[in-house]
C-alpha positions in Angstrom: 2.0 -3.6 6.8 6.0 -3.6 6.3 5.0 -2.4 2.9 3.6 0.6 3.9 5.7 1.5 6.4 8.8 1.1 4.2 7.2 3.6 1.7 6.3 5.8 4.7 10.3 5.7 5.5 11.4 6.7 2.0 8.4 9.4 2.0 9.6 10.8 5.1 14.1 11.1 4.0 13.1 11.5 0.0 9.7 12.7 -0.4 10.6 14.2 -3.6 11.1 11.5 -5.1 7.9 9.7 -4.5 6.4 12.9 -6.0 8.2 12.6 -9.2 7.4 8.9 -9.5 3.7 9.3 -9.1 4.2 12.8 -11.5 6.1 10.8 -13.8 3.5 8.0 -14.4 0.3 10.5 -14.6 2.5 12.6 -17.6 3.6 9.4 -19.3 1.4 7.1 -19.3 0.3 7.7 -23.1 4.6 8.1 -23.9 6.3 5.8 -26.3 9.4 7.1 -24.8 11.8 4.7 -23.2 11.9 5.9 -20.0 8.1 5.0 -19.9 9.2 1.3 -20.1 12.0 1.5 -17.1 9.7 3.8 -15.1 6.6 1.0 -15.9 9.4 -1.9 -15.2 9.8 -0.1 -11.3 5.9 0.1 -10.7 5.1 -2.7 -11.8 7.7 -4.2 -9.2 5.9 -2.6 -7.0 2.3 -3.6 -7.9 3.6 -7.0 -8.0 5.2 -6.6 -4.2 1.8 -5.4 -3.1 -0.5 -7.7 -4.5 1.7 -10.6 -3.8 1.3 -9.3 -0.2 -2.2 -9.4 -0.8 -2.0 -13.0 -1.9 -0.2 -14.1 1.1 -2.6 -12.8 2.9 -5.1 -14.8 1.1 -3.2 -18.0 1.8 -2.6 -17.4 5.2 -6.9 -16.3 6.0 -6.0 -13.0 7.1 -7.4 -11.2 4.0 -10.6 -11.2 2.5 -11.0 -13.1 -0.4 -14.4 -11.9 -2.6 -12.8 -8.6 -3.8 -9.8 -9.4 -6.8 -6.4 -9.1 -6.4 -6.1 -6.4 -9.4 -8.7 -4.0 -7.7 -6.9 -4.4 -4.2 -4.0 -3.3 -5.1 -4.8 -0.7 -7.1 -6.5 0.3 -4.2 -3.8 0.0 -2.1 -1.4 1.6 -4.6 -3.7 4.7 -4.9 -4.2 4.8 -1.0 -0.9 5.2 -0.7 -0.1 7.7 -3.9 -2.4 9.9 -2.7 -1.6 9.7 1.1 2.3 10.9 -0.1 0.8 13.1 -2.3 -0.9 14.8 0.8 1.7 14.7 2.9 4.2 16.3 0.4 1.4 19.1 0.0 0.5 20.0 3.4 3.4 18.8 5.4 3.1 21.5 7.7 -0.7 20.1 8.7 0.2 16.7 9.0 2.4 14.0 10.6 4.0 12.0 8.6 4.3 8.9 11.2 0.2 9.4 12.4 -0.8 9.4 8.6 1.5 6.5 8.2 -0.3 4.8 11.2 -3.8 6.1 10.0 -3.2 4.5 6.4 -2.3 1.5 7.6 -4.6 0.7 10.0 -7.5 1.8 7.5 -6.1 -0.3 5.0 -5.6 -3.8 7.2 -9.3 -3.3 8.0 -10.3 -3.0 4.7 -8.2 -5.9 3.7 -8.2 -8.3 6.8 -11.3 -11.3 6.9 -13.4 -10.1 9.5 -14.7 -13.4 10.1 -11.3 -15.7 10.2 -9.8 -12.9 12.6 -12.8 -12.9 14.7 -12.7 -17.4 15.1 -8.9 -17.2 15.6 -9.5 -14.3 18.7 -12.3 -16.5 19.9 -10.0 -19.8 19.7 -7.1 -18.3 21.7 -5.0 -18.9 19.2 -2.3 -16.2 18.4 -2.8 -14.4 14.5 0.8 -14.7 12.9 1.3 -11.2 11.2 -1.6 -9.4 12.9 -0.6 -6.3 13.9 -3.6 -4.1 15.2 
C-alpha cells in the first residue's frame, strides 16, 4: 500500500506533525471554530484517498467486498493513527520501517479477497498491484 508507505515517509522526516493532526482532531471535534472546518477539509481528503483505494480494490477483485467501505477505512485510518501514535511514543523500541512493513502487510490481509487471490495464484496468472 503506496498509501501507507507515503504516511510512513512523512511519519518518519515530520512525525510531529502527524501527532498534531491526530491531537488536533481528538480536541476539536465538538469546536465550531474554523480551523475545525480546514483541519476536517484535510482529513477528509484523506479518508476519501483511502477509501477510494479501497474501492479500487473492489473493482479490480483484490479486496474483499462484504465489509463497507465507511468501516474499512476507518479502520484503516485508525490502524494507521494509532501505529504513528506508537511510533512517536516509543521510538526508541521500535522501527519505524519494520512497523511500516508490519502495518501494511496486516492490513492487505485483512483487506485482500482471499478467494480471488487464491484462483488468480492457481491460474498462473500475474496479480496487478499485489505486493506480498
Amino acid at each position: 500500500m503506496a498509501f501507507v508507505h507515503g504516511m510512513s515517509q512523512v511519519a518518519s522526516t515530520r512525525a510531529d506533525y502527524l501527532v498534531f493532526l491526530i491531537l488536533m482532531q481528538i480536541e476539536l471535534r465538538n469546536s465550531e471554530e474554523e480551523v475545525r472546518a480546514k483541519l476536517m477539509t484535510l482529513v477528509g481528503h484523506l479518508h476519501r484517498t483511502v477509501e477510494g483505494i479501497i474501492k479500487l480494490g473492489w473493482m479490480r477483485s483484490r479486496f474483499r467486498t462484504d465489509l463497507k467501505s465507511a468501516e474499512l477505512t476507518a479502520l484503516v485510518m485508525g490502524s494507521i493513527n494509532g501505529a504513528m501514535l506508537e511510533w512517536y511514543t516509543r521510538r526508541d523500541q521500535l522501527q519505524g520501517r519494520e512497523l511500516t512493513r508490519t502495518l501494511r502487510l496486516v492490513l492487505m490481509r485483512g483487506l485482500e479477497d482471499f478467494i480471488t487471490i487464491q484462483n488468480i495464484r492457481a491460474s498462473g496468472q500475474p496479480a496487478p498491484g499485489f505486493h506480498p
